[in-house]
C-alpha distance (Angstrom), angle and dihedral (degrees) to the residues before:
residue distance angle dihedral
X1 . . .
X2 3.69 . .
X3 4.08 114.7 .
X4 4.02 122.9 -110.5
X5 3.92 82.0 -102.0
X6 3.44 92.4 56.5
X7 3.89 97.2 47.2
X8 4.23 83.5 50.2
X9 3.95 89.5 63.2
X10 3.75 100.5 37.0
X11 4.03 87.0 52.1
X12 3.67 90.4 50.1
X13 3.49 102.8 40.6
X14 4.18 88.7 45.0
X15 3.67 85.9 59.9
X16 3.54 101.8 43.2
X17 4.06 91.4 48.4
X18 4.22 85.9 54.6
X19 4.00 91.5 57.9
X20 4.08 88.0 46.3
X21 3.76 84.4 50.7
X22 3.81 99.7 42.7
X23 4.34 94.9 47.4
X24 4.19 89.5 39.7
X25 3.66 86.8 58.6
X26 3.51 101.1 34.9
X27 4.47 86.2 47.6
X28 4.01 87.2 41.8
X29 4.11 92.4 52.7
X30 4.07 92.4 39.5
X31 4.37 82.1 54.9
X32 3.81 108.1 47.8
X33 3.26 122.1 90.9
X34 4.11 119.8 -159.7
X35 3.46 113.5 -147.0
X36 4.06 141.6 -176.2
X37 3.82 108.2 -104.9
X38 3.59 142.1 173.5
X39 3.55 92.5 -151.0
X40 3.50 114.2 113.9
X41 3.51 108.1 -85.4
X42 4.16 84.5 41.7
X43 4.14 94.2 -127.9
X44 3.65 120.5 95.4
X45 3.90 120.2 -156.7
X46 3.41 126.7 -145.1
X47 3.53 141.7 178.3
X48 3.39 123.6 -134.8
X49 3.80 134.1 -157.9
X50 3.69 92.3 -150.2
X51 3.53 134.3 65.0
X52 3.73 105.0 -93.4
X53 3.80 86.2 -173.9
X54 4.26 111.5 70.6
X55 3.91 112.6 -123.9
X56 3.88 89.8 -98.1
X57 3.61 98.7 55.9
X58 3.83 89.8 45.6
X59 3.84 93.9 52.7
X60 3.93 85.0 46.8
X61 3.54 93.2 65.7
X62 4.01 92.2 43.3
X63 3.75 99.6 46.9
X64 3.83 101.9 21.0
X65 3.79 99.2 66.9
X66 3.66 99.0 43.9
X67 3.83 84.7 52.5
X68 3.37 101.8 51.4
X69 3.72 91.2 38.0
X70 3.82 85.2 61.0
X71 3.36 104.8 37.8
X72 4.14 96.2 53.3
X73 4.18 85.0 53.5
X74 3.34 87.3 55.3
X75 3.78 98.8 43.3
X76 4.16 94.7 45.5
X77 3.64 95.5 45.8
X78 3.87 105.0 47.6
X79 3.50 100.2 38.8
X80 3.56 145.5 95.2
X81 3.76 127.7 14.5
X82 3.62 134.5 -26.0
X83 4.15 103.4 40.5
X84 3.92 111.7 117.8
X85 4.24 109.5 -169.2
X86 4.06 95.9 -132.4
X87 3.75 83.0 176.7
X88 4.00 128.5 33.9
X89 3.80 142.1 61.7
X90 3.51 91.9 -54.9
X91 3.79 99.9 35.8
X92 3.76 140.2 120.9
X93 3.99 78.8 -111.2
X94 3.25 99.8 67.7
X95 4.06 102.0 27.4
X96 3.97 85.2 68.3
X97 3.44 105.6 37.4
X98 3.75 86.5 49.9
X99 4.04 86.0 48.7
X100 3.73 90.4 46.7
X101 3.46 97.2 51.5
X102 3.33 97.1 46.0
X103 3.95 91.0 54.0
X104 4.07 97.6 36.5
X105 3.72 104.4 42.4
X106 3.49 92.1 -145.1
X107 3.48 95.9 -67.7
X108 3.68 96.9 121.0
X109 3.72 130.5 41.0
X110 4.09 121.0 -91.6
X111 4.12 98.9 -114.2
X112 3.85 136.4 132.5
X113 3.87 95.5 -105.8
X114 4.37 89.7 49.5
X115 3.63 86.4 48.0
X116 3.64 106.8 43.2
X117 3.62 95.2 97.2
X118 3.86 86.5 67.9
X119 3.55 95.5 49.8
X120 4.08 89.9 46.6
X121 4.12 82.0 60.0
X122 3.66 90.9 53.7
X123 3.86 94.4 42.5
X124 4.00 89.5 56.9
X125 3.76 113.8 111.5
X126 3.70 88.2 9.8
X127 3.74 130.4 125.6
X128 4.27 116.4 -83.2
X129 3.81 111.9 -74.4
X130 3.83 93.3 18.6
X131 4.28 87.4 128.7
X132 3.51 92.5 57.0
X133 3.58 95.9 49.6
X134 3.50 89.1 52.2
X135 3.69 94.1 48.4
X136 3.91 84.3 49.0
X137 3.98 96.2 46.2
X138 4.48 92.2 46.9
X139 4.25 83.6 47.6
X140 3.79 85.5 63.3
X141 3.64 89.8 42.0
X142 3.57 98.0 49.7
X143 3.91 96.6 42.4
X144 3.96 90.9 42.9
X145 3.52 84.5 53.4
X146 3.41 99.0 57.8
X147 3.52 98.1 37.2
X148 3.84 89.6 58.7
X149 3.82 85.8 56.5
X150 3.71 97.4 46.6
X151 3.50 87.4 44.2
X152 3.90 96.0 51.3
X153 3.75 90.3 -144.9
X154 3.67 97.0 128.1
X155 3.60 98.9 172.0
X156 3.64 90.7 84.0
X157 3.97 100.2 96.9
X158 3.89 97.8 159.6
X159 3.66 155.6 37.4
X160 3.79 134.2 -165.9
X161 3.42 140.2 -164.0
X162 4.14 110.5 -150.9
X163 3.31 111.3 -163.4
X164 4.28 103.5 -125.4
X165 3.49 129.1 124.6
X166 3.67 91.0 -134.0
X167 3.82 114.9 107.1
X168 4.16 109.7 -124.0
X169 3.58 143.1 95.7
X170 3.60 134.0 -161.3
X171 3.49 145.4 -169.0
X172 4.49 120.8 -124.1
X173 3.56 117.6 -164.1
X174 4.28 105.8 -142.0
X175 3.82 120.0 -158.2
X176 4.25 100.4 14.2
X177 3.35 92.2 -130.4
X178 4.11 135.7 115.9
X179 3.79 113.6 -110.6
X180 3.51 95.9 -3.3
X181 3.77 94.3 59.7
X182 4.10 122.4 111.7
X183 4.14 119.6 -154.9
X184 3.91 118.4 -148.8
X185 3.35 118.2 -150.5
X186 4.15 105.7 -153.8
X187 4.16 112.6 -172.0
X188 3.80 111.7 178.6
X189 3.67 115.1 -130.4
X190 3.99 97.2 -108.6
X191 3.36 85.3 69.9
X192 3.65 90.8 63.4
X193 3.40 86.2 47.8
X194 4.05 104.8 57.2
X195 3.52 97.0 31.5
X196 4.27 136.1 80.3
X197 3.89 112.7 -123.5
X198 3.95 86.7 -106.4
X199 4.20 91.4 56.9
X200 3.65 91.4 46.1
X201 3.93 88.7 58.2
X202 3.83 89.1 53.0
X203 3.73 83.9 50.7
X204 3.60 94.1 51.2
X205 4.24 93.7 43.9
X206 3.80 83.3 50.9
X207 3.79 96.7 60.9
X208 3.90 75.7 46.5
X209 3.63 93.4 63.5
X210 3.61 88.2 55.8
X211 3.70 96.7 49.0
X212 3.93 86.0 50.7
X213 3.95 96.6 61.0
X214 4.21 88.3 29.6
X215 3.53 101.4 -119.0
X216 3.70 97.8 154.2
X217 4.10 81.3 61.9
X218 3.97 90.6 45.2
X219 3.91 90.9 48.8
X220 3.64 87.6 51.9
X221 4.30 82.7 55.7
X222 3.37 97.5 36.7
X223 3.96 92.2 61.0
X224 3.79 91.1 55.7
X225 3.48 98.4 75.2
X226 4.10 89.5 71.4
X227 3.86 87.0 49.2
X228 3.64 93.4 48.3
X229 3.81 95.0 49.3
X230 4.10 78.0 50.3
X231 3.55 106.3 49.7
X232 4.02 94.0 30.9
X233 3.49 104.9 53.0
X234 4.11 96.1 36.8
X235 3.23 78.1 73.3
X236 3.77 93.3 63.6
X237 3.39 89.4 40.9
X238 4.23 98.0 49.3
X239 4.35 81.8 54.5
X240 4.18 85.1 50.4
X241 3.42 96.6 48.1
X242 3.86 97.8 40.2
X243 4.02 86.4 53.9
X244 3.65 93.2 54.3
X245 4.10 88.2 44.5
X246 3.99 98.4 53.1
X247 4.05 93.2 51.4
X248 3.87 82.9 54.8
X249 3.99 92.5 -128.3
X250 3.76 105.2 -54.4
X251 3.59 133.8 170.9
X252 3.32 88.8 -50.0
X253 3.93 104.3 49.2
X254 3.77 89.2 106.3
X255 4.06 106.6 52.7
X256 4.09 81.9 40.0
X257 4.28 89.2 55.3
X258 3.89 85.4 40.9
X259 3.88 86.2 47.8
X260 4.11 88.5 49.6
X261 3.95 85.2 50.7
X262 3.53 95.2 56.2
X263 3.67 87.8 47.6
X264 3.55 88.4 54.4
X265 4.07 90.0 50.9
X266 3.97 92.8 45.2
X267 4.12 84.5 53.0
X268 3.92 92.0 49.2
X269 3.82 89.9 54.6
X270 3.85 97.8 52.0
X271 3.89 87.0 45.3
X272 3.64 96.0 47.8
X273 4.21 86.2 47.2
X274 3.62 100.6 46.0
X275 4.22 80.3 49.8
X276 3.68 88.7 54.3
X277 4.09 83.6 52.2
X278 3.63 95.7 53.2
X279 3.67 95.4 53.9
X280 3.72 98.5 47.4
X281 3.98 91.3 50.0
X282 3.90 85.0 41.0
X283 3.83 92.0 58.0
X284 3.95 103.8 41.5
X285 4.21 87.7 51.8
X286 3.98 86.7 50.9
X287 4.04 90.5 55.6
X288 3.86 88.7 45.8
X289 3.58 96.3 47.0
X290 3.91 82.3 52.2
X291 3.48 98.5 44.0
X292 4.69 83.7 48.3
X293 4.14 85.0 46.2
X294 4.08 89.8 49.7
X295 3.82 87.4 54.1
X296 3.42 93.7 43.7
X297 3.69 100.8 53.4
X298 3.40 110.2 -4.2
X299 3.84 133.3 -82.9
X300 3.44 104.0 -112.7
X301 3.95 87.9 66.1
X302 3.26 89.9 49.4
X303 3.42 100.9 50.8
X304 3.61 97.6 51.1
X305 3.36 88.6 53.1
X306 3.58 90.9 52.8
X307 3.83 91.5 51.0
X308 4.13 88.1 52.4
X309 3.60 94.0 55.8
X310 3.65 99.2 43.5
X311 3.87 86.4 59.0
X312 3.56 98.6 48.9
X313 3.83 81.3 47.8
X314 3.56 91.8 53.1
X315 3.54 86.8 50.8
X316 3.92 95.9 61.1
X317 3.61 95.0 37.3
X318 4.08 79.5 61.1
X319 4.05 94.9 44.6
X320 3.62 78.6 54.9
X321 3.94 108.8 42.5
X322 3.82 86.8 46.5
X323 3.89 96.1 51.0
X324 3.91 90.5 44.7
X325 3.66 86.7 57.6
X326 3.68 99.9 41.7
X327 3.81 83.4 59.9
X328 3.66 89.0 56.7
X329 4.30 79.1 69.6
X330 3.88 94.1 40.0
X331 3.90 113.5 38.4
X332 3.83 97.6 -168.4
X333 3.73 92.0 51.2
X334 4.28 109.1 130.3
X335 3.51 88.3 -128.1
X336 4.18 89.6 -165.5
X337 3.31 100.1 39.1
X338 3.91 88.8 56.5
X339 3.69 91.2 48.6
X340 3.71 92.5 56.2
X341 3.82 92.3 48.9
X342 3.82 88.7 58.7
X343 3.60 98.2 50.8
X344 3.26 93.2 44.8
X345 4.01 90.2 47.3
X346 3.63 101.2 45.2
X347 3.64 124.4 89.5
X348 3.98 98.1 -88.8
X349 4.18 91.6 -129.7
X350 3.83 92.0 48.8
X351 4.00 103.8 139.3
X352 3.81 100.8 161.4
X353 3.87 110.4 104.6
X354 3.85 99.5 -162.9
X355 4.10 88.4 53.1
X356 3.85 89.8 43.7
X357 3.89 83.1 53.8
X358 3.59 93.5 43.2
X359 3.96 90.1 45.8
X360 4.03 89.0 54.0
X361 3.31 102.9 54.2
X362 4.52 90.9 38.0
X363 4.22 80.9 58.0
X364 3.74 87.8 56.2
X365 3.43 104.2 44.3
X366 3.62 99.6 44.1
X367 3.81 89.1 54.4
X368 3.43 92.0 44.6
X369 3.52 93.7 58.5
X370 3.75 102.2 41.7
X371 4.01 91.5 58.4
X372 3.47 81.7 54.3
X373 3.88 100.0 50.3
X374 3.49 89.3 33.3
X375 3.93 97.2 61.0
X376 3.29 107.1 35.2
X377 4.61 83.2 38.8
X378 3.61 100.3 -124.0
X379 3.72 112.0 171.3
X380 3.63 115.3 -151.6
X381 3.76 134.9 171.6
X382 3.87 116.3 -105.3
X383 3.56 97.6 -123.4
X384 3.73 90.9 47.9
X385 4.07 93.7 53.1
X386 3.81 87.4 38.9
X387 3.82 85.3 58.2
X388 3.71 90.7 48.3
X389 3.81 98.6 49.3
X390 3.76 82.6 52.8
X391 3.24 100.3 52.7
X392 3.58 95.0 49.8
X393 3.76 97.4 52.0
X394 3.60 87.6 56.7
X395 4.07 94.9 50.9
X396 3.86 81.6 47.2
X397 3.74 92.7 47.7
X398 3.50 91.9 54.2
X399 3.58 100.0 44.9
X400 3.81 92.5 46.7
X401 4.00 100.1 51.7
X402 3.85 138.6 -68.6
X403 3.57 132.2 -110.3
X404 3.74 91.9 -132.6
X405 4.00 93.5 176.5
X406 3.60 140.3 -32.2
X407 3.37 93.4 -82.6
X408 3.92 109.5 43.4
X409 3.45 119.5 47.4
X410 4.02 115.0 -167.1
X411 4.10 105.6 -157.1
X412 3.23 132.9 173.1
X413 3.20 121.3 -144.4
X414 3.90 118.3 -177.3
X415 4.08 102.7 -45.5
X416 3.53 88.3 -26.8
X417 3.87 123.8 108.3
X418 3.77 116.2 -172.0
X419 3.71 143.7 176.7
X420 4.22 110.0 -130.7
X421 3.49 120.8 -170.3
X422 3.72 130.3 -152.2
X423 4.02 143.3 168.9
X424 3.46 109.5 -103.5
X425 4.01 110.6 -132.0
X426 3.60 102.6 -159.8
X427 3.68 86.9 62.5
X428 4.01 88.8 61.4
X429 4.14 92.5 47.6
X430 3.44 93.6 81.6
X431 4.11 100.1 169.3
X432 4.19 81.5 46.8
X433 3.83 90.4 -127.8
X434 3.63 93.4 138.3
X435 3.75 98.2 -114.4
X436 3.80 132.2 73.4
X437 4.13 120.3 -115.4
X438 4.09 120.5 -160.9
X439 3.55 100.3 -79.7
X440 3.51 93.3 44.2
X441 3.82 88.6 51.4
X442 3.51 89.4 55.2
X443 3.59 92.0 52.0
X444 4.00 88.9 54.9
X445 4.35 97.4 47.3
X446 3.79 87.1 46.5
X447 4.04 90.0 55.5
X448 3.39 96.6 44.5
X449 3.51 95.7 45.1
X450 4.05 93.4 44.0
X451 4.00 94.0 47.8
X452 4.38 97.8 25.5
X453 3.66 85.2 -130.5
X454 3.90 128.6 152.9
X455 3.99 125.7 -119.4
X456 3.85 82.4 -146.8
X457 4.03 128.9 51.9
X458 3.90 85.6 -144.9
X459 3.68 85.6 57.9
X460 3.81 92.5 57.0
X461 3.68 99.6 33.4
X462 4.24 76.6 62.0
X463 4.06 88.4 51.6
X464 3.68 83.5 56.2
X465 3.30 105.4 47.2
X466 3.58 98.6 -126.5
X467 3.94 92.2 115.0
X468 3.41 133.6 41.1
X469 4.11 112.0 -93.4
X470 3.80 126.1 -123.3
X471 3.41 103.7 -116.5
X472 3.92 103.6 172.8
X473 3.62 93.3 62.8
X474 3.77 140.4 42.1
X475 3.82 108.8 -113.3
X476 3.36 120.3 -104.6
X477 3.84 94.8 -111.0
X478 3.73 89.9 61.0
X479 3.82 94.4 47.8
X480 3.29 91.0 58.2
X481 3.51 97.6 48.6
X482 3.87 90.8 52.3
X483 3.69 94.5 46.9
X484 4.10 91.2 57.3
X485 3.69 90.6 44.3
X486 3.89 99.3 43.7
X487 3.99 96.6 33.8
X488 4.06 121.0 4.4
X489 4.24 93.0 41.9
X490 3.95 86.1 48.3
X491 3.95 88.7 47.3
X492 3.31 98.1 54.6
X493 4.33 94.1 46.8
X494 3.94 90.5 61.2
């Protein structure tokens, strides 16, 4: 595993090789000149020495796609339903501290306990359990609060809770501009839901981190690239096609479509590299926003925390293996629609990947059947369709793959069979309190490293080849890895 040091320079460097790509591109299309031929392929290419691009078209395709890059972040991820602003100027934050100071005088200090008989007057009429989310939702408040002061990044002016049941958070950067720039941290609620107040703070001083370096801004540059290649070489291909357009399709119509083709190829390639960019850069600033977060408020939080949302992760990549293959059985089967129905259906702190399994292919069947009963009006006794729903899963189960321990996994995935490997965690929780301390940590990082194993089957199935791999983020194996190498191993030497 490559040191902090080492993560530094590949960040850097990553970055600095996506501005060289982004201005060669942008000087290479401003250069060539398209050009009737009679040559074979019936274009001519020229360079030119002068700009063949005016100054307002060139600073369109420098500022332009950075812009809109940003500004569509922005607009997809805060808005629409479900987002509550926990911190902000028009948060809970600040509507009961203002309350509470305006009823205390400062005579006692501002925490959840003082102020709960503000939050019990908001809770009143409201539906059962509506206090405790509040108390939960001004924790995360309070502790984001003073993380952002201990941290001295004070660009971080709000928080959000989004209401999916999809563990992540990120980080937006609003208004792209130094010292007048605001981050938002967004956390959807599953997170909330799978994670101890103490993890969610490490998830909340890891979207920190990334506010610290300014990744959200970077993120917003390091999409331009594939709007760039866009805008700048349709331009190339507008002159191409308006050649082949004016001679009204002559003899050479077909080498000039070929010619368009294998613009369209050279396009694909510079897409599919600047991709390959964004993903590298994307997972060295996740290990360094871990490695900020472990400083912050200590790695072991953050690692468990880590753990939790890999398995609830694993459990939604196994909703959705299982109902990708169930449509390999039932063609017309709204594969996404399905998927949303079972993570909205399943118990939101679920972390058990056999049961999510289990749970997928239940959901299916009992729909299944009740369109049947339902259209042709069968009336059958609950037990007795319970039974059958039961039954069913079970065939299913059987047919799909067993769960032959907690170690080996046997999955099949379309007419393949194969074994997967992974470390078991319980066997590392040694005091069974359902979380993972230093030593027991180190215990963990030394097995995977020793035996290259995964925590998570997804993880391995990815090593195989026999899923698609995550390629945005590091996976959690390896953040855990760097996090006792850069933080906990370093800890324990002072």
């Amino acid at each position: 595993m490559a040191s902090y040091f080492q993560v530094q320079i590949r960040r850097i460097v990553s970055i600095l090789l996506f501005l060289v790509y982004d201005l060669l591109q942008i000087y290479f299309v401003s250069h060539l000149v398209v050009k009737k031929s009679d040559n074979f392929i019936g274009y001519d290419f020229n360079w030119s020495p002068e700009l063949t691009l005016t100054t307002t078209s060139v600073a369109f395709l420098i500022i332009m796609p950075f812009f809109l890059s940003y500004m569509t972040a922005v607009s997809n991820s805060t808005s629409g339903d479900g987002f509550v602003q926990v911190l902000g100027p028009n948060s809970l934050y600040k509507r009961v501290k203002d309350e509470f100071d305006l009823k205390n005088g400062g005579k006692k200090e501002f925490t959840v306990e003082n102020a709960e008989f503000i939050l019990e007057a908001m809770a009143v009429g409201e539906p059962r359990g509506s206090l405790d989310n509040l108390k939960t939702l001004l924790k995360i408040a309070m502790e984001a609060r003073m993380l952002i002061d201990k941290s001295g990044v004070k660009s971080v002016r709000r928080v959000y809770i989004n209401d999916l049941n999809i563990p992540n958070a990120f980080t937006l950067r609003v208004i792209p501009l130094p010292y007048l720039g605001q981050d938002w941290i967004i956390i959807n609620s599953n997170v909330l839901d799978i994670l101890e107040i103490e993890e969610i703070h490490a998830i909340v001083a890891h979207e920190i981190g990334h506010a610290a370096r300014y990744d959200s801004w970077i993120n917003s540059f390091l999409a331009s690239p594939r709007l760039i290649i866009i805008f700048g070489w349709s331009i190339i291909f507008a002159r191409m096609l308006g050649i082949m357009l004016q001679n009204n399709f002559n003899g050479f119509a077909i080498n000039r479509i070929i010619a368009l083709f294998a613009l369209f190829a050279i396009i694909r390639f510079f897409l599919i590299f600047a991709q390959f960019l964004t993903y590298y850069t994307n997972r060295q600033a996740e290990l360094l926003s871990d490695n900020y977060a472990g400083k912050l408020v200590g790695s072991e939080i953050l690692v468990n925390a880590l753990i939790k949302i890999g398995q609830r992760g694993e459990v939604i990549n196994a909703i959705k293996l299982e109902i990708e293959w169930l449509q390999s059985k039932k063609r017309d089967l709204d594969v996404n629609l399905m998927i949303m129905n079972a993570l909205t259906t399943l118990n939101p702190e679920e972390r058990s990947l056999l049961k999510a399994r289990e749970y997928a292919l239940k959901l299916y069947i009992t729909g299944t059947l009740s369109e049947m009963f339902n259209r042709f009006k069968i009336s059958i006794p609950r037990e007795n369709f319970q039974k059958m729903v039961k039954d069913a899963t079970s065939n299913l189960l059987e047919e799909r793959g067993d769960l032959v321990n907690q170690e080996r996994v046997m999955l099949r995935l379309g007419e393949q069979r194969k074994q997967v490997f992974t470390t078991n965690l319980a066997e590392f929780d040694l005091d069974n309190n359902k979380r993972l301390d230093k030593i027991e940590i180190k215990a963990l990082v030394e097995k995977i490293k020793l035996d290259d194993k995964s925590i998570f089957e997804f993880e391995a199935l990815e090593k195989l080849g026999l899923v698609p791999e995550t390629k945005s983020h590091p996976k959690v194996s390896e953040r855990i890895i760097f996090l006792y190498d850069s933080v906990i191993a370093k800890e324990k030497t002072k």
